[in-house]
N, C-alpha and C positions, 0 to 999 in steps of 0.2 A: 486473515482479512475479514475482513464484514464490511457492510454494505451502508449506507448512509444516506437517506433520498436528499440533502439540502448540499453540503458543501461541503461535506467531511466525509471520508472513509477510511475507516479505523485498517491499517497493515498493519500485519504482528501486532505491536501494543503500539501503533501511534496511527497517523491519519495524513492523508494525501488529498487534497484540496482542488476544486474547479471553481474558477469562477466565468460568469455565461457575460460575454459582452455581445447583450441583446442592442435593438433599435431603440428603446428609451433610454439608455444609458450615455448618448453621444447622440453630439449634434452635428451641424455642418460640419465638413473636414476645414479647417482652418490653418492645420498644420500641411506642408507640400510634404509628400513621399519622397524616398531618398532615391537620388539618380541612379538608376542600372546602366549596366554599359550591354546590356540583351535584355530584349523583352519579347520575345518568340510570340509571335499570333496562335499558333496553337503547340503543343505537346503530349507527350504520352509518359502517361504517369504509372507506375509500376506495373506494364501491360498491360493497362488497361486501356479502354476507347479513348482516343484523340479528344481532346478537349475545345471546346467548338468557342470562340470568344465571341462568335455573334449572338451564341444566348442572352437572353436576358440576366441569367447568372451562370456559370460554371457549372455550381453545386448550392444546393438547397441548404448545405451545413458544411461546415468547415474547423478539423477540430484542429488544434495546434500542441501538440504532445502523444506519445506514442507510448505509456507506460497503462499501466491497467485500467484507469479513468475515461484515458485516450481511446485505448483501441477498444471498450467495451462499450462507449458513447458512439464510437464509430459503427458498431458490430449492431447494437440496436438499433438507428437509425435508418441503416441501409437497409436492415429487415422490416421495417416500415414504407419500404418504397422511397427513401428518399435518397439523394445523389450529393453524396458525401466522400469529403476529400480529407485526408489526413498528413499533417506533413510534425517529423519528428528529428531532432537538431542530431538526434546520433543512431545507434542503435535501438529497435523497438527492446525498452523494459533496463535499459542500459544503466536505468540511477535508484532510484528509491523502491519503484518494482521489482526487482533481482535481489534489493537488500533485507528484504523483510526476515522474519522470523520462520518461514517458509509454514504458517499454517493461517486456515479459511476458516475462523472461527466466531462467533456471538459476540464476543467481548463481557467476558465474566465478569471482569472490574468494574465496568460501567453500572450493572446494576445499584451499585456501592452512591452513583450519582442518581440514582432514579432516570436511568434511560432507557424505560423497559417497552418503548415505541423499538429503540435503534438496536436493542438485543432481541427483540420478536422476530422482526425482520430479517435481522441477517442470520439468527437460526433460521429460519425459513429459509434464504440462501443459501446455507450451508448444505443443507440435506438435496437442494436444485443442483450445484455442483456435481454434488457425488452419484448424484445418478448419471447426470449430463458428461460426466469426463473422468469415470472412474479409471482411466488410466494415467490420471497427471493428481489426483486427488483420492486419498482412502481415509478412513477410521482412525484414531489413536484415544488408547487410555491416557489418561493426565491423573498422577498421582500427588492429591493435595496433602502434605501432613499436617496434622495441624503442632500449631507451636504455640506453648503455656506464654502467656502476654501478651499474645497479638489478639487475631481476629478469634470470640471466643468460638469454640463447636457447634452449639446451636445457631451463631450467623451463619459460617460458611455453611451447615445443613440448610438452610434455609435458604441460601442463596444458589445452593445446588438445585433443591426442588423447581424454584424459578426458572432457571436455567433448563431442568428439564422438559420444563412443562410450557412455556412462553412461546415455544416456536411449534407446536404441536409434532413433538418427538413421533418418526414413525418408523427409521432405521437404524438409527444407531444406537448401546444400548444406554439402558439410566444409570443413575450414579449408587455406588454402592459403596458401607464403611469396609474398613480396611481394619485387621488388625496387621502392625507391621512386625509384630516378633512372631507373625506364623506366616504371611505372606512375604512370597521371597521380593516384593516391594522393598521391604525394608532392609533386607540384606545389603547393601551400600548405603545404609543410612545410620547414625548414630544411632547407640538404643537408646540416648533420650526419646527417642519418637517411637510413641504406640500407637498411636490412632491416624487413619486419615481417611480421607474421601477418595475414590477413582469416580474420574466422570470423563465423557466426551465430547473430541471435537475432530478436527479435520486436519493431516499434514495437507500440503498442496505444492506442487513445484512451478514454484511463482511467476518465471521468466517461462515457461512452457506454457505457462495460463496465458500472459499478456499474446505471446504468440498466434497462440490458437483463436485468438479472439482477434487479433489482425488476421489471418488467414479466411477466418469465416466472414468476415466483416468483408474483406476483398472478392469470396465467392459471391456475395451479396451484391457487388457491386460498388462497393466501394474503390477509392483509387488512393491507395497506403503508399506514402513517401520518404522510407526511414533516411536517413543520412540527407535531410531539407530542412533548411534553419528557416523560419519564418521571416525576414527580414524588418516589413511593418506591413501593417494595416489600418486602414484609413477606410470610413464610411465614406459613403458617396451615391448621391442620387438614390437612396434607398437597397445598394449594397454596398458589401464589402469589398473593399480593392487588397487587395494579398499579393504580399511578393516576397516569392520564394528563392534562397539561394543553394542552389547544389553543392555539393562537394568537391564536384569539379570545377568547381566557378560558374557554370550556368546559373544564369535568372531569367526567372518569367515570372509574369502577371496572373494572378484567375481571381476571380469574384464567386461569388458568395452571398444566399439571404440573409444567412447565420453566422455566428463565429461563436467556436468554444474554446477557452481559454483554459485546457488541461495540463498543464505546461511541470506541476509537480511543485516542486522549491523551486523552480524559475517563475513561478504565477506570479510575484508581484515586480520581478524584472519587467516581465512581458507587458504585465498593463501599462508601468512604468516609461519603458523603454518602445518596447514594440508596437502598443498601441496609444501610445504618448494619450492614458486617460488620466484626469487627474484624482484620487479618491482618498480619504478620508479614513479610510478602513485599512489596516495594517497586516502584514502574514508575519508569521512567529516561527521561525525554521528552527526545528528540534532533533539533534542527531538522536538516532539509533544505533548502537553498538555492539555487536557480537563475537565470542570467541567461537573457537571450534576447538575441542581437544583429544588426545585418545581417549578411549571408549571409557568411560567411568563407571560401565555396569553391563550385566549381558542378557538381562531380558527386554524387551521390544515395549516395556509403555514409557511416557515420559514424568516429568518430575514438574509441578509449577511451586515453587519456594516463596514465601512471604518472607518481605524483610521489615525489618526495625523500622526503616523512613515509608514503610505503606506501600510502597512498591513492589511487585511482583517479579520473577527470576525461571525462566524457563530451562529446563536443561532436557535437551531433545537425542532420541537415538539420530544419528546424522551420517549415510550413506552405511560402509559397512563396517566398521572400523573406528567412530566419533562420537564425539557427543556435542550438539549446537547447545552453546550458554547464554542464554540475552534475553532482553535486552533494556537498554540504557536512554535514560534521558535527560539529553542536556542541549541547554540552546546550541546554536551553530552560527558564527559570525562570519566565516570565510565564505568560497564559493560553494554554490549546493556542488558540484561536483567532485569534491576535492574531501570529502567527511575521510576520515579515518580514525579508526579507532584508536583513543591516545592511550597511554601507560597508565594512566588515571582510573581511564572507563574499563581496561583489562585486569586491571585489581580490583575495581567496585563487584565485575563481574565473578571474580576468584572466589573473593570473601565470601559475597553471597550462598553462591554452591559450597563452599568450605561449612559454611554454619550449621550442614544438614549433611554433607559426605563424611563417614568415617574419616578417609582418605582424603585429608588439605587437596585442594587442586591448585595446583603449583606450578612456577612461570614457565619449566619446560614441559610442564604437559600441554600448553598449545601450540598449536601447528597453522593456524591462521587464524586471520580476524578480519572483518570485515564490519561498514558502517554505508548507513544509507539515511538521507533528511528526509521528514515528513514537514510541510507547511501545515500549521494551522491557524486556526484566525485568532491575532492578538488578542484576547479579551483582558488583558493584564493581569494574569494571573501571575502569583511571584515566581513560583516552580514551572519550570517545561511540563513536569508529571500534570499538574495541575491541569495545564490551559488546554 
């Protein structure tokens, strides 16, 4: 993960998108909300204080998604003193946050685009983590090889330097060449490969981050609603009117100064659908794909692989026994909840590690897969990788 101050935040190698429906964005409510069959005057929202509808609002902020956007807009705010209410259609971290690549990194790639504001920063992040929660988050080596025809040695050297030096490195260490016919790196690798780079960045256990940060965010005083589908929202007389439905079929009312629209790959449902806004601006849902297989190697750094089409291939030590391969990008047509990894994207993934493991990795050497959507904003790019 890294960090993105505007609308994007890059998971594992892709991005998870907020969009803010402030008070300039919407006018009168014109449209009538949908009939509830309960509308409770007040309630108690995940233990927390009774909700008072005679205030003037509820809650000063009000975010709609529960995944690491969600509950960390939530987590911030409430440590600002403000009275923030979160409501999340399933489990908090249930879709895209759970799917990632499970690591809290810079985004090496990007400097390849000149984003060296949004790779500053979230090295900056990364090293705030690992002090912050070094027990869901540690250190890992990433072994780059380099390969004759792609990126030459002196770029990726040079993009390492950047990398170490853009976020003002203070704990983890810098990057160092590699010879691979003496370092045991290279022992699971062809001996076409002599050379590469070891640099760092961060594993992180991704659904125990979004947690923690609804947990904290509720000590704050927040009031966290996992398993509350937002039903709609409607501005009105300078707030938001929110209506929420339970799991159990309960509904009620609460209002709101603000409303954040964290919703993940549902962002453009929800403006769509749940805040019946009308916009111009498009979301581009992009699956992510991963295999998990037996362990492909037995020392503790990881592997990041270039391929032929520009894209990059991770292959992760993965609990005690695996090894994580991903991941993949491909648009996504169905619903965001439903990605799975097809037959397709689990041999794009094979090949890839196949190009650099001695040893093919081969269709019974996985043992699961898993895929998770990232929205990002259409800007028409022809490739997912691209946009």
């Amino acid at each position: 993960m890294a960090v993105r101050h505007a609308l994007e935040t890059p998971v594992g190698d892709g991005a998870l998108s907020i969009a803010v429906a402030s008070n300039s964005r919407t006018g009168p409510v014109d449209r009538p909300p949908p009939r509830l069959h309960h509308r409770p005057e007040s309630g108690r929202i995940c233990g927390g204080a009774p909700v008072d509808q005679g205030n003037a609002a509820d809650f000063d902020l009000f975010v709609i998604g529960g995944g690491v956007n969600g509950c960390g807009i939530a987590r911030d705010a409430a440590g600002r003193g403000l009275r923030v209410g979160l409501a999340e259609q399933g489990d908090l971290a249930q879709a895209t946050s759970s799917a990632s690549t499970k690591l809290f990194h810079g985004g090496l790639r990007y400097l390849e685009y000149y984003e060296f504001r949004l790779v500053r920063e979230a090295l900056i992040e990364r090293e705030t983590l690992l002090v912050a929660m070094p027990h869901i988050s540690w250190p890992l080596r990433f072994v780059l090889p380099h390969h004759d025809g792609l990126r030459p040695a002196w770029l990726l050297r040079l993009g390492l330097f950047l990398y170490d030096h853009l976020g003002g490195r203070k704990i983890l260490p810098p990057t160092r060449s590699l010879d691979l016919h003496e370092d045991p790196a290279g022992a699971p690798l062809k001996p076409g490969y002599g050379k590469a780079f070891e640099y760092s960045d961060c594993w992180v256990e991704d659904a125990r981050l979004v947690v923690l940060l609804a947990r904290d965010a509720a000590r704050r005083g927040a009031k966290i609603m996992p398993r509350t589908k937002c039903l709609a929202a409607r501005r009105d007389g300078g707030v938001w009117r929110i209506w929420l439905g339970e799991a159990g079929g309960a509904e009620r009312e609460v209002t709101a100064r603000a409303l954040v629209n964290a919703g993940g790959p549902w962002v453009g449902h929800i403006i769509a659908e749940t805040l019946k806004i009308e916009s111009s601006e498009r979301v581009r849902l992009v699956r992510g794909s991963h295999i998990v297989t037996r362990r492909l190697f037995e020392h503790d750094r990881a592997y990041i692989f270039q391929g032929a089409d520009d894209r990059i291939v991770f292959a992760i030590p993965f609990e005690t026994d695996f090894t994580l391969i991903g991941t993949t990008d491909r648009d996504h047509e169905g619903a965001p909840g439903e990605a799975v990894c097809t037959p397709e994207e689990a041999e794009y993934l094979r090949a890839a590690a196949s190009e650099y493991f001695r040893a093919p990795v081969a269709a019974e050497d996985v043992v699961w897969t898993y895929s998770g959507v990232r929205p990002l904003y259409d800007d028409g790019a022809k490739s997912a990788t691209a946009a």
